[in-house]
N, C-alpha and C positions, 0 to 999 in steps of 0.2 A: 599838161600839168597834172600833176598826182593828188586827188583829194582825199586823204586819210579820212576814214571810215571805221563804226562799229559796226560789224560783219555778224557778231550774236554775244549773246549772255551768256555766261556760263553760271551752271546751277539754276536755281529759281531765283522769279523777280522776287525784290524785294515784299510787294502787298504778301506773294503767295508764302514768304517767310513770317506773316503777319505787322510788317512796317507798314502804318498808316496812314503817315507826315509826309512830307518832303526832305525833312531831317534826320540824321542817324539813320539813315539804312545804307551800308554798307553794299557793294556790289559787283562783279568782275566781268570784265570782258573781255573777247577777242577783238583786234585790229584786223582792220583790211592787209597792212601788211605783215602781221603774221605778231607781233608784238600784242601787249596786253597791258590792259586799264584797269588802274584797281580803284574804287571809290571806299575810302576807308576814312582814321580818323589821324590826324598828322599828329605824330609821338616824336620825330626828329629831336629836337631838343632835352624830350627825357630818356632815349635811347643812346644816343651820341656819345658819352662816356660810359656805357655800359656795352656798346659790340665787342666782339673781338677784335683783336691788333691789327687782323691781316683784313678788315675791315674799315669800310669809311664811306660819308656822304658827302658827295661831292654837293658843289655850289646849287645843282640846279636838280640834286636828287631830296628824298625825302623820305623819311623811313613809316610807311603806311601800317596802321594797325588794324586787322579787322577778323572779327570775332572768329571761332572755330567752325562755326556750324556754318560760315559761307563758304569758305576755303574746300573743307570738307565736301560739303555739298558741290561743289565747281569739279570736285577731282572727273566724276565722269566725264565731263565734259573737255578735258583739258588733254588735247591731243598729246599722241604717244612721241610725235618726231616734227 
């Protein structure tokens, strides 16, 4: 059996972005299987009539928000393929 795993961080941890709680710090990761976790803040509901057409969240999706300077920061990190 398969046990889905975080494989690393991408970007800096949260402390070293200065988050000093357990709350609000946003964060990204890689999966063992290749896929990515994003720790943000769930906006679904005030997103939902603002995406585009050719857009939508399904049942078990959720439109995550999280600030520029993690994203940013993750880019190094976030393989090319």
């Amino acid at each position: 059996m398969f046990a889905l795993m975080v494989k690393r961080r991408l970007g800096k941890s949260p402390q070293a972005r200065g988050c000093l709680t357990d709350t609000n710090c946003p964060d990204v990761f890689e999966l063992s299987d290749g896929r990515f976790a994003i720790i943000g803040m769930d906006m679904t509901e005030e997103f939902r009539d603002i995406l585009p057409g050719d857009a939508g969240v399904g049942p078990k999706e959720r439109v995550i928000v999280v600030p520029r300077e993690v994203l940013v920061g993750a880019r190094a990190d976030i393989p090319a393929s």
